[in-house]
BALOBA-1460 file (C-alpha; in Angstrom, 3 decimals):
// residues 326
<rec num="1" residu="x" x="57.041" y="78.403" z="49.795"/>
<rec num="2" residu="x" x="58.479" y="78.738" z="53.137"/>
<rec num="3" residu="x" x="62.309" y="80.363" z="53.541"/>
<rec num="4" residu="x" x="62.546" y="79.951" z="49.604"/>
<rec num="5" residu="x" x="64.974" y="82.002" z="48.072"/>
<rec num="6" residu="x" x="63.713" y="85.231" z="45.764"/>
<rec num="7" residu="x" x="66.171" y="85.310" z="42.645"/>
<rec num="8" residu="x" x="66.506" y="88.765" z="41.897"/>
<rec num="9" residu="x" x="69.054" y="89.131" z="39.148"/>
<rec num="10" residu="x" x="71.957" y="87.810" z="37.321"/>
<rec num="11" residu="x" x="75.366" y="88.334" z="35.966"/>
<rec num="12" residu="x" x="78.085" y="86.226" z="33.672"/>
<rec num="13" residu="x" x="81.508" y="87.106" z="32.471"/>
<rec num="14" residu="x" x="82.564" y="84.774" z="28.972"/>
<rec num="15" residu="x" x="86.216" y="85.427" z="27.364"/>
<rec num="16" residu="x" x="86.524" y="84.338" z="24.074"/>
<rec num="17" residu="x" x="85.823" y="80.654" z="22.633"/>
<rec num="18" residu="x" x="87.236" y="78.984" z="20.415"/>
<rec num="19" residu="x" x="87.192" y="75.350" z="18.822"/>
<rec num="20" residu="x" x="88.592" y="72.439" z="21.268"/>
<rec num="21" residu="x" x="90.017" y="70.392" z="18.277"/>
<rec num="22" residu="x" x="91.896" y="73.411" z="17.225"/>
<rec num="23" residu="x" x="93.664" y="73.541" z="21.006"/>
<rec num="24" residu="x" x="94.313" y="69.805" z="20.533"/>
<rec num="25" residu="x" x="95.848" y="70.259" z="16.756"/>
<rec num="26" residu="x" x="98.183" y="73.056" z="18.643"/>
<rec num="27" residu="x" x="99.212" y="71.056" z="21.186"/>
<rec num="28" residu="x" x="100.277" y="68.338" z="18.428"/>
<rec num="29" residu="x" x="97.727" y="65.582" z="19.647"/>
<rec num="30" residu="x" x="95.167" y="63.509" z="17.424"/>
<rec num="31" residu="x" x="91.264" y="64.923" z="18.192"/>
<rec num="32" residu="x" x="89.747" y="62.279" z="16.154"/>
<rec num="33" residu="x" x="88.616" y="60.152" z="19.244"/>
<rec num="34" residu="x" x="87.057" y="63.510" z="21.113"/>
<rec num="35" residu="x" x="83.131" y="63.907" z="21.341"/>
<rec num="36" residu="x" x="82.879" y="66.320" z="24.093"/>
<rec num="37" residu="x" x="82.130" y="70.235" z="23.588"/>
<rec num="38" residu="x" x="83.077" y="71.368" z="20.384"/>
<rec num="39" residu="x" x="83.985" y="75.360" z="21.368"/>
<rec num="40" residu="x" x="84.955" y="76.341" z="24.777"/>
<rec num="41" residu="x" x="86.346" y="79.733" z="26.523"/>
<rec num="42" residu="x" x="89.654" y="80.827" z="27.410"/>
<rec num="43" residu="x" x="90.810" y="83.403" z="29.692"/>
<rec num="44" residu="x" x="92.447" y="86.261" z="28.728"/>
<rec num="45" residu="x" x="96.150" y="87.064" z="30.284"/>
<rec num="46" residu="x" x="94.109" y="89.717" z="32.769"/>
<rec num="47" residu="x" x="91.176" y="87.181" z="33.731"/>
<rec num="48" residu="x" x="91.424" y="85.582" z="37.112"/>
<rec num="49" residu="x" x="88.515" y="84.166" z="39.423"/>
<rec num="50" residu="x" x="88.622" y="87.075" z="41.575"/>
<rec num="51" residu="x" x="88.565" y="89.981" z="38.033"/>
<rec num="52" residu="x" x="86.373" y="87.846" z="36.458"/>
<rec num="53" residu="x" x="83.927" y="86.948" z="39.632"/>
<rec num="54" residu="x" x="83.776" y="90.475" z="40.430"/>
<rec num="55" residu="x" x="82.783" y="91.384" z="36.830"/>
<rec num="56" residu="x" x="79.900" y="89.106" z="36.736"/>
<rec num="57" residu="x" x="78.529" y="90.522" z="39.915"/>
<rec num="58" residu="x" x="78.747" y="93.766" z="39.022"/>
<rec num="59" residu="x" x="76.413" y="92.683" z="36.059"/>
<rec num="60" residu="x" x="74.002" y="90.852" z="38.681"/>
<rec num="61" residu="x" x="73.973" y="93.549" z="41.007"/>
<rec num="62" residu="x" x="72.776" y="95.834" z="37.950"/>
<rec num="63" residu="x" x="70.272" y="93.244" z="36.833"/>
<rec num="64" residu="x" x="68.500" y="93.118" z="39.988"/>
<rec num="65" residu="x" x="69.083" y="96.719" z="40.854"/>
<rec num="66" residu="x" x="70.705" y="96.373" z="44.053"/>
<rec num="67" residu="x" x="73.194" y="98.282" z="45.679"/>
<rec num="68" residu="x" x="76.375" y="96.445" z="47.055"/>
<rec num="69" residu="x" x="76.161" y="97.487" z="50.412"/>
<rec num="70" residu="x" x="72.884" y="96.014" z="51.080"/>
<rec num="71" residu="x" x="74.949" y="92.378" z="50.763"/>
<rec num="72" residu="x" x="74.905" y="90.321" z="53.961"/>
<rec num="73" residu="x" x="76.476" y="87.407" z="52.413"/>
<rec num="74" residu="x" x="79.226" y="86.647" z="49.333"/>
<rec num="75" residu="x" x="79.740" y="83.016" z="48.909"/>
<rec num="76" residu="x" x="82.314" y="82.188" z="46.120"/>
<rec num="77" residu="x" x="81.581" y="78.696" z="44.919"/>
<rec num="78" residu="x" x="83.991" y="77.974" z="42.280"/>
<rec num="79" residu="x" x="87.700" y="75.715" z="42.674"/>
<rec num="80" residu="x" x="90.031" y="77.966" z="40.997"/>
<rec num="81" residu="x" x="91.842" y="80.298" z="42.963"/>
<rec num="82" residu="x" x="94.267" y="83.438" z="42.275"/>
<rec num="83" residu="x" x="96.784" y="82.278" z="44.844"/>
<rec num="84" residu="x" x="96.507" y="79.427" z="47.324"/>
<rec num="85" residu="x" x="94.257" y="80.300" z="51.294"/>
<rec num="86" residu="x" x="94.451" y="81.904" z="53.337"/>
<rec num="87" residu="x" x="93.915" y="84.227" z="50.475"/>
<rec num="88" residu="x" x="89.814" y="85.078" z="49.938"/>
<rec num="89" residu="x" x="88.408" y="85.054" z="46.145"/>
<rec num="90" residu="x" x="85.216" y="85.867" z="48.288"/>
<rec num="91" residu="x" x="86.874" y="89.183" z="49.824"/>
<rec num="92" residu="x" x="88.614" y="90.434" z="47.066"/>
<rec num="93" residu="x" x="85.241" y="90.255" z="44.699"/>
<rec num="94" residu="x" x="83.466" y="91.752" z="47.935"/>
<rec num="95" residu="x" x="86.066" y="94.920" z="48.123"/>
<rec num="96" residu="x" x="85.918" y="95.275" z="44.370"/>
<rec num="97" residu="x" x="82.023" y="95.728" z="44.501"/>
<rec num="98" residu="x" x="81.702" y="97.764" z="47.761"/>
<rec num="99" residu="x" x="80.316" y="95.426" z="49.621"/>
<rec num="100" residu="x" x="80.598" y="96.348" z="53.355"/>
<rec num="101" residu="x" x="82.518" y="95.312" z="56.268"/>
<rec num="102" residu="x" x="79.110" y="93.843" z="57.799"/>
<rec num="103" residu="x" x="79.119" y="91.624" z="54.782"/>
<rec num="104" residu="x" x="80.281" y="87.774" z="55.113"/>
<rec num="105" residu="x" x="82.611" y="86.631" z="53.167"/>
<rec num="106" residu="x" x="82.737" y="82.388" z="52.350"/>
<rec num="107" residu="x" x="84.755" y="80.641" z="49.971"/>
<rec num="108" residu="x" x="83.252" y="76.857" z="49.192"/>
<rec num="109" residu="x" x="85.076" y="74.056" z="47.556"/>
<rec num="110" residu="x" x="82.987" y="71.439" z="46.875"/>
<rec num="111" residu="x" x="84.192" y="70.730" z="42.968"/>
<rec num="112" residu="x" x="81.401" y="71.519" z="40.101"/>
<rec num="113" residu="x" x="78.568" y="71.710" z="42.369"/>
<rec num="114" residu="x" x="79.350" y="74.741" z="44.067"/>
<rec num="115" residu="x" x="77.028" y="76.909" z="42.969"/>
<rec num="116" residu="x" x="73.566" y="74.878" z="44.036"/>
<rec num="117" residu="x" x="75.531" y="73.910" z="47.033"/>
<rec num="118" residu="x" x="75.517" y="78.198" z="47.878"/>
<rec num="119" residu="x" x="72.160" y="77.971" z="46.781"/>
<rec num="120" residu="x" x="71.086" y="75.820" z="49.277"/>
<rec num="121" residu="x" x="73.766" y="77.570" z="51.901"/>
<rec num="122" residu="x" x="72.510" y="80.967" z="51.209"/>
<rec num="123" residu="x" x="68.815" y="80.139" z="51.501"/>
<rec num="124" residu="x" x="69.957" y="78.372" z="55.323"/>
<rec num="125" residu="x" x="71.779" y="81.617" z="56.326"/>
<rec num="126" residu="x" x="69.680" y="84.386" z="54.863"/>
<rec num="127" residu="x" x="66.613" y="82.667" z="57.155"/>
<rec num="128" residu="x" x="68.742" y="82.407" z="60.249"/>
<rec num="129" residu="x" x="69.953" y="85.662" z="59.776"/>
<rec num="130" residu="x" x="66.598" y="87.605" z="59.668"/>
<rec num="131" residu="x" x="66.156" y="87.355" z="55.698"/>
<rec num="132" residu="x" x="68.304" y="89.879" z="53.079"/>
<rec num="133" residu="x" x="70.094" y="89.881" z="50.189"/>
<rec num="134" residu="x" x="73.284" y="87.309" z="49.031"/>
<rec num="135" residu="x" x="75.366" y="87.019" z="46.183"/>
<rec num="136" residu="x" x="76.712" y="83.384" z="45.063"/>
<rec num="137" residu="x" x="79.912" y="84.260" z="42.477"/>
<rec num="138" residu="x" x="81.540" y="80.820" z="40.290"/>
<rec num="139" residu="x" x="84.084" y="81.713" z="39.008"/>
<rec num="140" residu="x" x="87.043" y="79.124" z="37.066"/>
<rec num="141" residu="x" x="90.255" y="79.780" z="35.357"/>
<rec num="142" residu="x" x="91.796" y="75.837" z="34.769"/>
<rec num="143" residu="x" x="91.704" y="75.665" z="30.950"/>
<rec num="144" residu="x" x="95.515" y="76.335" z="31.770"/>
<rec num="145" residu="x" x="95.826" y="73.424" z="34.048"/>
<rec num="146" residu="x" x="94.414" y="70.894" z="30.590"/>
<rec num="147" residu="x" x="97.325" y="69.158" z="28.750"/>
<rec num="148" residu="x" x="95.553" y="69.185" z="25.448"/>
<rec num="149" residu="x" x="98.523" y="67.223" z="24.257"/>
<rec num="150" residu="x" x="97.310" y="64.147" z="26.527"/>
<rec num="151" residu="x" x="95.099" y="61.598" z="25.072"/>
<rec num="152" residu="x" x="94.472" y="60.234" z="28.783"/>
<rec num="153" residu="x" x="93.034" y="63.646" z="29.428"/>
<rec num="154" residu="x" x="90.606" y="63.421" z="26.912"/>
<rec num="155" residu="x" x="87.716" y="64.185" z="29.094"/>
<rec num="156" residu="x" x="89.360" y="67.116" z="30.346"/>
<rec num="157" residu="x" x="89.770" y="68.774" z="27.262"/>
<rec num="158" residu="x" x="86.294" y="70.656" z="26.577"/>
<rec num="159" residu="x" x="86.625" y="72.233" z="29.847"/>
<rec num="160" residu="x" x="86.291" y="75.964" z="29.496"/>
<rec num="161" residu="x" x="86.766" y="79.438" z="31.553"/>
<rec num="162" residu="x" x="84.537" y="81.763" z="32.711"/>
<rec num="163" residu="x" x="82.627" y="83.070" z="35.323"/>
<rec num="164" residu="x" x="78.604" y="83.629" z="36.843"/>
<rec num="165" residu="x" x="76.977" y="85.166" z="39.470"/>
<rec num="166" residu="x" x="73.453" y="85.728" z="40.904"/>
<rec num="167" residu="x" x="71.616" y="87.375" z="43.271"/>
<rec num="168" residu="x" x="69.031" y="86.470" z="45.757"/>
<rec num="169" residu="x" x="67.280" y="87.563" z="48.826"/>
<rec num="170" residu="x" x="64.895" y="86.473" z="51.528"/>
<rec num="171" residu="x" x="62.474" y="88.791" z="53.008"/>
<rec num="172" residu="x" x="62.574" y="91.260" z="51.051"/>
<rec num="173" residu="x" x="60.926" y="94.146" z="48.943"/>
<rec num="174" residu="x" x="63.356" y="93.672" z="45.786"/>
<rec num="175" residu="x" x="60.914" y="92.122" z="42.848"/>
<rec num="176" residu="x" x="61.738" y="88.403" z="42.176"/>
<rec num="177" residu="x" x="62.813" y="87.097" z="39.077"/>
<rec num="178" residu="x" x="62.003" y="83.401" z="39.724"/>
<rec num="179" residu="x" x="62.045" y="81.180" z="43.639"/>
<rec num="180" residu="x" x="64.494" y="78.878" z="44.602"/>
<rec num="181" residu="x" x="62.862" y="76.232" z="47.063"/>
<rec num="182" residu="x" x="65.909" y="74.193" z="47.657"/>
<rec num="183" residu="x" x="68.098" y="71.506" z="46.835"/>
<rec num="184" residu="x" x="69.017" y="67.488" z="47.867"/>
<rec num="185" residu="x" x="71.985" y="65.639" z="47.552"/>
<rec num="186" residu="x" x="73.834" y="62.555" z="47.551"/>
<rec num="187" residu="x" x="77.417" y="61.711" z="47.638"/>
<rec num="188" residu="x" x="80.215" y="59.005" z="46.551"/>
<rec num="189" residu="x" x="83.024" y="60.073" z="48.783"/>
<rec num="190" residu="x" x="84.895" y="57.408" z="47.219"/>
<rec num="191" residu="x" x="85.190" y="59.058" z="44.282"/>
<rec num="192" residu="x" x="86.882" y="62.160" z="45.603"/>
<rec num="193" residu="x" x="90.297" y="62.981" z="43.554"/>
<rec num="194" residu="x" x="88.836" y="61.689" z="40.035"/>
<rec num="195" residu="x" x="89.971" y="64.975" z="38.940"/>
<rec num="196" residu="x" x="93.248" y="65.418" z="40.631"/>
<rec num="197" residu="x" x="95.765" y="68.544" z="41.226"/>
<rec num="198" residu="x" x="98.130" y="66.156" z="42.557"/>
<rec num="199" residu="x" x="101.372" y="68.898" z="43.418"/>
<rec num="200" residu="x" x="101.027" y="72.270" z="46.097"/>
<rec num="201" residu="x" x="99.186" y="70.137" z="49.082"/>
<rec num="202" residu="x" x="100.515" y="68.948" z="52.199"/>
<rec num="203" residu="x" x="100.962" y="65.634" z="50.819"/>
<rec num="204" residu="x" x="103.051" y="66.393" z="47.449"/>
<rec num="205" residu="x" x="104.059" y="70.502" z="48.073"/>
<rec num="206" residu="x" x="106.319" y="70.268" z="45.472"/>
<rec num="207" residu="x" x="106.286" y="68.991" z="42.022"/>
<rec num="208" residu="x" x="109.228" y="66.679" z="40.383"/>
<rec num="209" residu="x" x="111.999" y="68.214" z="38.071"/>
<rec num="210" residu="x" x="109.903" y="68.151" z="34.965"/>
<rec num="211" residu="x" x="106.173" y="67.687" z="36.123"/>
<rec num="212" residu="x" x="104.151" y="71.006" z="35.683"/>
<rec num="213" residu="x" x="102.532" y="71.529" z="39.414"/>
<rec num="214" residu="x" x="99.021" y="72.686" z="38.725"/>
<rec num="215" residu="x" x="98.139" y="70.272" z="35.943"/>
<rec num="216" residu="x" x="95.066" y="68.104" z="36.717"/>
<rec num="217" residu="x" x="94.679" y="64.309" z="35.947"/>
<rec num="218" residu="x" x="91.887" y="62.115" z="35.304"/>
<rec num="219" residu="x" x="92.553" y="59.313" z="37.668"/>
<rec num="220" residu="x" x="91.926" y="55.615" z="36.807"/>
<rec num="221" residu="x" x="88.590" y="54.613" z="36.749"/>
<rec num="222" residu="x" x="86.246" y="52.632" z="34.586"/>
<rec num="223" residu="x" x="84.377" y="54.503" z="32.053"/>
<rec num="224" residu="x" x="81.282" y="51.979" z="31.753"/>
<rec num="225" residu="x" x="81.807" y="52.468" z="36.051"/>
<rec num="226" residu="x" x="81.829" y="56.031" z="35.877"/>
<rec num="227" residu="x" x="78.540" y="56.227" z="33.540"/>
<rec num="228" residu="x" x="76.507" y="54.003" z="35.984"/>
<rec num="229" residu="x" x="77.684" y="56.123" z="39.362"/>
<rec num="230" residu="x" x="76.815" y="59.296" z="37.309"/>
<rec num="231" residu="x" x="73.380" y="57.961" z="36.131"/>
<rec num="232" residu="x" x="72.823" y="56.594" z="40.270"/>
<rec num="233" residu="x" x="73.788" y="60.060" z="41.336"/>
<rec num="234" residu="x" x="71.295" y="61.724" z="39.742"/>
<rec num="235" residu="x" x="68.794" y="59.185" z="40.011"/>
<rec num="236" residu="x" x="69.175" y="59.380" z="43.288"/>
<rec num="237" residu="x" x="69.581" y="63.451" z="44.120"/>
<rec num="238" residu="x" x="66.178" y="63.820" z="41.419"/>
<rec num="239" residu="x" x="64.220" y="61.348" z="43.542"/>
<rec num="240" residu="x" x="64.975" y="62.993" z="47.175"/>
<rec num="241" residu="x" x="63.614" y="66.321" z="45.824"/>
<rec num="242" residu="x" x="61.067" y="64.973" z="44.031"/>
<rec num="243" residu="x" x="59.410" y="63.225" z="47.349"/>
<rec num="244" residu="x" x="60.503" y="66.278" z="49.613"/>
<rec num="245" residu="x" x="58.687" y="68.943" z="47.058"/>
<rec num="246" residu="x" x="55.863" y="66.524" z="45.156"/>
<rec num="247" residu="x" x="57.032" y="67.748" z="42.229"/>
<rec num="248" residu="x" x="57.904" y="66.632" z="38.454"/>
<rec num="249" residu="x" x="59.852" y="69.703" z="36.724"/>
<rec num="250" residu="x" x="60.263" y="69.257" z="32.841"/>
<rec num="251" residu="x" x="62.996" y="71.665" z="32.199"/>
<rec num="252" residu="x" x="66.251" y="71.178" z="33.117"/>
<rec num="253" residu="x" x="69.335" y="73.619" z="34.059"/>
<rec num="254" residu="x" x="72.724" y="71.600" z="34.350"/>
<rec num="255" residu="x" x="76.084" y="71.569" z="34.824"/>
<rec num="256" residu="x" x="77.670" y="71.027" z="31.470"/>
<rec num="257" residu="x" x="80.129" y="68.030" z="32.227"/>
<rec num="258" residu="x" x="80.277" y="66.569" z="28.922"/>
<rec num="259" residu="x" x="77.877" y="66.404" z="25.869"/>
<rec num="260" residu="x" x="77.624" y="62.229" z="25.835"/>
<rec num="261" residu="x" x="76.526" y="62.628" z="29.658"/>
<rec num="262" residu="x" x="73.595" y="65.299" z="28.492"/>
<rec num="263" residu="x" x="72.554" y="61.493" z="27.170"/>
<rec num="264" residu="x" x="73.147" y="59.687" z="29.791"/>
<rec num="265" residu="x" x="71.583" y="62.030" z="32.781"/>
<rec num="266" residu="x" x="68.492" y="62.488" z="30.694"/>
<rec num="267" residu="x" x="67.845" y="59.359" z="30.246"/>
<rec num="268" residu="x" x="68.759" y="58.653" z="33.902"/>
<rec num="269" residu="x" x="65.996" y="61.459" z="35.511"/>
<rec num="270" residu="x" x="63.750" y="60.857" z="32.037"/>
<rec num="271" residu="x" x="63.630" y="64.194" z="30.755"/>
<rec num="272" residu="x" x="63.883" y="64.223" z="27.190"/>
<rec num="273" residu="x" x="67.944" y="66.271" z="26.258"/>
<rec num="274" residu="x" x="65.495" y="68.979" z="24.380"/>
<rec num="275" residu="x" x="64.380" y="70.444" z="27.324"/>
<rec num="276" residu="x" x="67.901" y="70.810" z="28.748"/>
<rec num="277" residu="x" x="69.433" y="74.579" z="28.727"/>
<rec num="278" residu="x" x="72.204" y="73.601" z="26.681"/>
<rec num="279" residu="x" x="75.042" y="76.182" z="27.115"/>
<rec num="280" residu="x" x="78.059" y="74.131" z="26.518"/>
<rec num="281" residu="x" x="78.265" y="73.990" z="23.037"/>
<rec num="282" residu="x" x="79.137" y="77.726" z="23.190"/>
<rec num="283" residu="x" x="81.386" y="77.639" z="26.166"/>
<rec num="284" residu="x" x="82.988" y="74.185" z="27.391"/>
<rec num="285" residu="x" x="81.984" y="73.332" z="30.805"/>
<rec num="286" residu="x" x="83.165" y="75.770" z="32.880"/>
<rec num="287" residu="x" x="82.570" y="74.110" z="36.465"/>
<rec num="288" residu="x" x="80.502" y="75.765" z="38.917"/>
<rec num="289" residu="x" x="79.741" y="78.645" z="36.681"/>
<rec num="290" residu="x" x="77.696" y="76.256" z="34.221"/>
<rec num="291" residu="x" x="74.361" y="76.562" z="36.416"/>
<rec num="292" residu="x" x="74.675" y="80.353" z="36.673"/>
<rec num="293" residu="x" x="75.461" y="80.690" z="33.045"/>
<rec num="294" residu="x" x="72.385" y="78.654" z="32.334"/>
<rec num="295" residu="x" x="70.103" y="80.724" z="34.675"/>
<rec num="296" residu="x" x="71.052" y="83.772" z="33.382"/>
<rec num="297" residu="x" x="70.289" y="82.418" z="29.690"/>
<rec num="298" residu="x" x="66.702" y="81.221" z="30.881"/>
<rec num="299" residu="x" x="65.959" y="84.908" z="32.462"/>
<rec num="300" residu="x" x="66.857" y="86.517" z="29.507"/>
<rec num="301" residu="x" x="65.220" y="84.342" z="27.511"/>
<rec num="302" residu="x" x="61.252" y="84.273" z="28.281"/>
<rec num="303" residu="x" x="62.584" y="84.084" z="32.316"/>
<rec num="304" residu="x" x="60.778" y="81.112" z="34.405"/>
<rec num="305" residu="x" x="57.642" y="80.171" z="33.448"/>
<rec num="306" residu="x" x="57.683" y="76.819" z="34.742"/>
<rec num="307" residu="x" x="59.283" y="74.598" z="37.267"/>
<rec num="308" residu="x" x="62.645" y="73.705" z="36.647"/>
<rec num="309" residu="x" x="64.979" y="71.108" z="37.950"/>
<rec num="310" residu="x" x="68.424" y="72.430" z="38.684"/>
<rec num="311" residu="x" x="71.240" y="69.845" z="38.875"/>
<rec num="312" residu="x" x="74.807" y="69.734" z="39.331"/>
<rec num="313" residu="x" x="77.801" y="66.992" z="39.969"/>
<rec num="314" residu="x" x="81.441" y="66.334" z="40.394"/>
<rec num="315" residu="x" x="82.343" y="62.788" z="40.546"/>
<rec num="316" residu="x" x="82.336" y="62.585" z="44.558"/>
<rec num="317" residu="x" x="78.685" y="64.159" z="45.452"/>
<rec num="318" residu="x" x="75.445" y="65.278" z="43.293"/>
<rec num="319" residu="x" x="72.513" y="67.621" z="43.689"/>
<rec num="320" residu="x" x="69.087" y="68.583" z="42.568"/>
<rec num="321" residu="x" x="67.297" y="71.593" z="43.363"/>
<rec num="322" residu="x" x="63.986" y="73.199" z="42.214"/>
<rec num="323" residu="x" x="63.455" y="76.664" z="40.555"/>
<rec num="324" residu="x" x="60.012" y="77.787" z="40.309"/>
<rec num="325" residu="x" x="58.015" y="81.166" z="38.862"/>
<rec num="326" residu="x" x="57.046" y="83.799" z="40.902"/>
């Protein structure tokens, strides 16, 4: 397919998990109502998007045998950050891998679907740019920003750190691994700051006497409202890459939001939840990450055989892209 993407290897970085209700018990809440994730991973003291980005695309760059310096492009896709911009988690992975000065360097922030958003980036640039090889990097460290002790942050509580990376190339001699063809989305702009970090902006630089500053909060909004945007957002993301590629994938590679929603979405793009690459049970939904964690688990696992539908969200936009064999 034309200006498709070659995927040539990948790479993840997973502290330790352990079980959400035992977080919850700690923090001196009640986890009898929770039905999300039942593990998820924490970072260790040392991890940080940039050590633990880095580490993951060392492992990618091994997978697909590729040295650093052939990198034209590094796009870091995930939200978390080891200190505020002007600061680059893109640059500091790129000068921990060797990748050289005629490499780019992008940092996205588009919430939990910023690693199909790269995707879809990287396959743009690498064909304006004369083909070559990219790394996308998602990277998040926010268990730390989770009050488990909050029952109104229930939905926040399975989410889980850790880090993925893979790499791809256009016109190139580097042996594929599967094809990435491209991606549609659709977005709710409405919805932007569902999940809020409310202190450290321009708009609220400092927090209150009392109020820890990089905790996030679930902002009001209907749960039987949320479902039915979720369910619409896929809907509508599947069927825009559906009638741009003809196509009908039956496996599915996801960003794990939440186990109920693995429900809800599948019955939403009808795809039955057993062909879903579950990988959330294991390690809470880790963001951005949560694709690349997934791929990686297909390609070591049998690798693409089929076509497969790869989606992502955050409350304000959604995506779909399709991931064929070689």
């Amino acid at each position: 397919m034309k200006n498709a993407l070659s995927v040539l290897g990948t790479g993840i970085y997973l502290p330790p998990s352990s079980p959400v209700r035992d977080r919850v018990v700690e923090a001196g809440a009640d986890p009898s109502e929770y039905q999300g994730w039942d593990n998820s991973c924490h970072a260790l003291e040392e991890d940080h998007p940039s050590t633990m980005g880095a580490t993951a695309l060392r492992k990618a760059l091994e997978d697909a045998n590729v040295d650093p310096a052939e990198l034209k492009l590094v796009i870091f896709a995930g939200m978390s950050r080891d200190f505020l911009p002007s600061w680059s988690v893109a640059m500091d992975i790129m000068q921990t891998c060797g990748a050289k000065g005629t490499c780019l360097g992008m940092d996205m922030t588009v919430g939990c679907l910023g690693a199909l958003n790269a995707l879809d980036v990287a396959q743009g640039w690498l064909a304006v740019h004369g083909g070559g090889v990219a790394a996308i990097v998602a990277a998040e460290r926010w268990t730390y920003t989770v009050d488990f002790a909050s029952i109104e942050n229930l939905g926040l509580w399975g989410h889980g750190d850790g880090a993925g990376a893979v790499v791809v190339s256009s016109d190139t001699d580097h042996p594929a691994k599967a094809s990435f063809c491209g991606a549609e989305f659709v977005s709710q702009s409405d919805l932007n700051g569902t999940v809020l970090v409310e202190f450290g902006g321009t708009r609220n630089p400092i927090a209150p006497d009392g109020v820890t500053p990089f905790q996030r909060k679930l902002m009001g909004i209907d749960r039987v409202d949320l479902r039915v945007r979720y369910s619409d957002g896929y809907t509508n993301s599947y069927n825009a890459l559906k009638a741009r590629f003809d196509c009908r994938p039956e496996r599915v590679i996801i960003n794990q939001t939440a186990r109920l929603f693995m429900h809800l979405i599948s019955a939403a793009i009808d795809i039955p939840i057993e062909k879903f690459v579950i990988t959330g049970d294991k390690t809470g939904h880790a963001g951005s990450a949560d694709i690349l964690v997934g791929l990686d688990q297909v390609l070591r696992n049998g690798g693409v055989t089929e076509p497969y539908l790869v989606a992502g969200s955050t409350p304000y936009a959604f995506g779909s892209g399709l991931l064929l064999p070689v």
